[in-house]
LUMMIGU-621338 format. One record per residue (C-alpha): residue number from 1; residue in three letters; x, z, y. Coordinates in steps of 0.1 Angstrom, whole numbers. Example, Ala and Ser with C-alpha at 12.3 -4.5 7.8 and 13.67 -1.06 7.14 Angstrom:
BEGIN
+-----+------+-------+-------+-------+
! pos ! code !    px !    pz !    py !
+-----+------+-------+-------+-------+
!   1 !  ala !   123 !    78 !   -45 !
!   2 !  ser !   137 !    71 !   -11 !
+-----+------+-------+-------+-------+
END
This chain:
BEGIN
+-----+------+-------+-------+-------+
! pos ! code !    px !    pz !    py !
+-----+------+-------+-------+-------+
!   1 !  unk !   -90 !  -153 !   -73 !
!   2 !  unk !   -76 !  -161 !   -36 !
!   3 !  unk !   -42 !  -157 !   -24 !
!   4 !  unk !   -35 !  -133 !     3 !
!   5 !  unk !   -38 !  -162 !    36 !
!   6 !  unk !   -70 !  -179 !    15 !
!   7 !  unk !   -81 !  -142 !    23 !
!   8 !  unk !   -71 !  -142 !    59 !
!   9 !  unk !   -84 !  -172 !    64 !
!  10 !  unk !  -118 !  -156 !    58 !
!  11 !  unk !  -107 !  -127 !    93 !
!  12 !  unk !  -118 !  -136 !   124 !
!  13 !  unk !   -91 !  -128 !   151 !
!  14 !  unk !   -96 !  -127 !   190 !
!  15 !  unk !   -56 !  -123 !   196 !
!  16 !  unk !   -48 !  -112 !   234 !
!  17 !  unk !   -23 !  -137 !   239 !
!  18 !  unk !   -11 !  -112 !   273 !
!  19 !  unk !    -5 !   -79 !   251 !
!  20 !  unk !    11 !   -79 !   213 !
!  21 !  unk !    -2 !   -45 !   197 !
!  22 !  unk !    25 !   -47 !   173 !
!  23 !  unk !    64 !   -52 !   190 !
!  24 !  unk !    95 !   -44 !   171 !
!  25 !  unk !   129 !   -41 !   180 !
!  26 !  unk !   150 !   -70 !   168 !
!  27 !  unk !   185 !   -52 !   175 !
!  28 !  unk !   175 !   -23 !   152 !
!  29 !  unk !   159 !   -51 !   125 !
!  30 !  unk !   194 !   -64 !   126 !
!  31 !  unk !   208 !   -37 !   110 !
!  32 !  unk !   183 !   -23 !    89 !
!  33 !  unk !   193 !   -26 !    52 !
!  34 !  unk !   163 !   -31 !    32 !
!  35 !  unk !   131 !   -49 !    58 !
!  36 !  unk !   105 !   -28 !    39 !
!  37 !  unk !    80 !   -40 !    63 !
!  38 !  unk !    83 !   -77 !    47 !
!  39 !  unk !    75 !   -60 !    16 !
!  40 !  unk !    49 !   -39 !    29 !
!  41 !  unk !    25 !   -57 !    53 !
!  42 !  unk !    -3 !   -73 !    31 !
!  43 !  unk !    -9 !  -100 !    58 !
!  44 !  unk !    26 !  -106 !    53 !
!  45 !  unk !    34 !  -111 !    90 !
!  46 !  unk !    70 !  -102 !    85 !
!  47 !  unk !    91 !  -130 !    70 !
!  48 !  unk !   129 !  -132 !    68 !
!  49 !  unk !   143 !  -164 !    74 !
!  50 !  unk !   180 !  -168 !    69 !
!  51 !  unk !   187 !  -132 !    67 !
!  52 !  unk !   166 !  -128 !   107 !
!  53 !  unk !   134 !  -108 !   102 !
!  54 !  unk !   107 !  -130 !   121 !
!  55 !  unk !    71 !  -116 !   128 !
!  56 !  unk !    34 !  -129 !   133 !
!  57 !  unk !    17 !  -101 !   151 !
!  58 !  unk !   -15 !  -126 !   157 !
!  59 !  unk !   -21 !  -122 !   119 !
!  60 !  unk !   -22 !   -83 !   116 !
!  61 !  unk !   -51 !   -67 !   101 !
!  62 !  unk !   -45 !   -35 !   119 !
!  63 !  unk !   -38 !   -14 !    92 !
!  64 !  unk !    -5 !     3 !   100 !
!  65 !  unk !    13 !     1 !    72 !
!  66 !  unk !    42 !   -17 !    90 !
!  67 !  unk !    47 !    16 !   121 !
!  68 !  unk !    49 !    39 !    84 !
!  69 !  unk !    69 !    16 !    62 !
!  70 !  unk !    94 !     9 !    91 !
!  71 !  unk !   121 !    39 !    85 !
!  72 !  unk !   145 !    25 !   107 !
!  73 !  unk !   122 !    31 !   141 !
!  74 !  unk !   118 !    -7 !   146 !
!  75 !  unk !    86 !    -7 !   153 !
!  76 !  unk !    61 !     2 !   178 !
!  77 !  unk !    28 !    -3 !   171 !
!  78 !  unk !    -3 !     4 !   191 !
!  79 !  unk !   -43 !    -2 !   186 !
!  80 !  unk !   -57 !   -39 !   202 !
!  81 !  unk !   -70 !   -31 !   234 !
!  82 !  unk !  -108 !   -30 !   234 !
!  83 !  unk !  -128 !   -65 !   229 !
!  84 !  unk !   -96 !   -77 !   209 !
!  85 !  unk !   -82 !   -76 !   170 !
!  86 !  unk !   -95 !   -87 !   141 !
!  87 !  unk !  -133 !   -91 !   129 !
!  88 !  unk !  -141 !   -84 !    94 !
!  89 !  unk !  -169 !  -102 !    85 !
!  90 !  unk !  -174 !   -85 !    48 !
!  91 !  unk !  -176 !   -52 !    59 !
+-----+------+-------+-------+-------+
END
């Protein structure tokens, strides 16, 4: 069985380098008391790293879960704009 970036690895992204889809507030991140979203994100494209939440938005899959898991209002997440985002190639 794959582990979850041996599984990403099989996406294809075309990543607008000019406009994130996903942007998140680090002053609110700072405060929050529980960074669900690291737990949440199955791409896992939010990390903490001593005790600062960092993010990867070029590895989203586009599947929200981050703009519902977030309860603090930290993020702000928006669909790629046309032509851009990930490529599934299974389907």
């Amino acid at each position: 069985m794959m582990d979850i970036k041996e599984r990403l690895g099989t996406i294809k992204y075309d990543v607008d380098k000019e406009y994130a889809h996903i942007t998140v507030d680090e002053a609110i991140c700072e405060k929050c008391p529980h960074h669900f979203c690291v737990m949440a994100c199955p791409a896992q494209c939010y990390t903490l790293q001593n005790g600062k939440l960092m993010f990867n938005y070029e590895d989203c899959v586009e599947c929200g879960t981050c703009s519902v898991a977030c309860d603090q209002g930290s993020v702000t997440w928006h669909y790629p704009k046309a032509g851009k985002g990930v490529v599934y190639k299974f389907g």
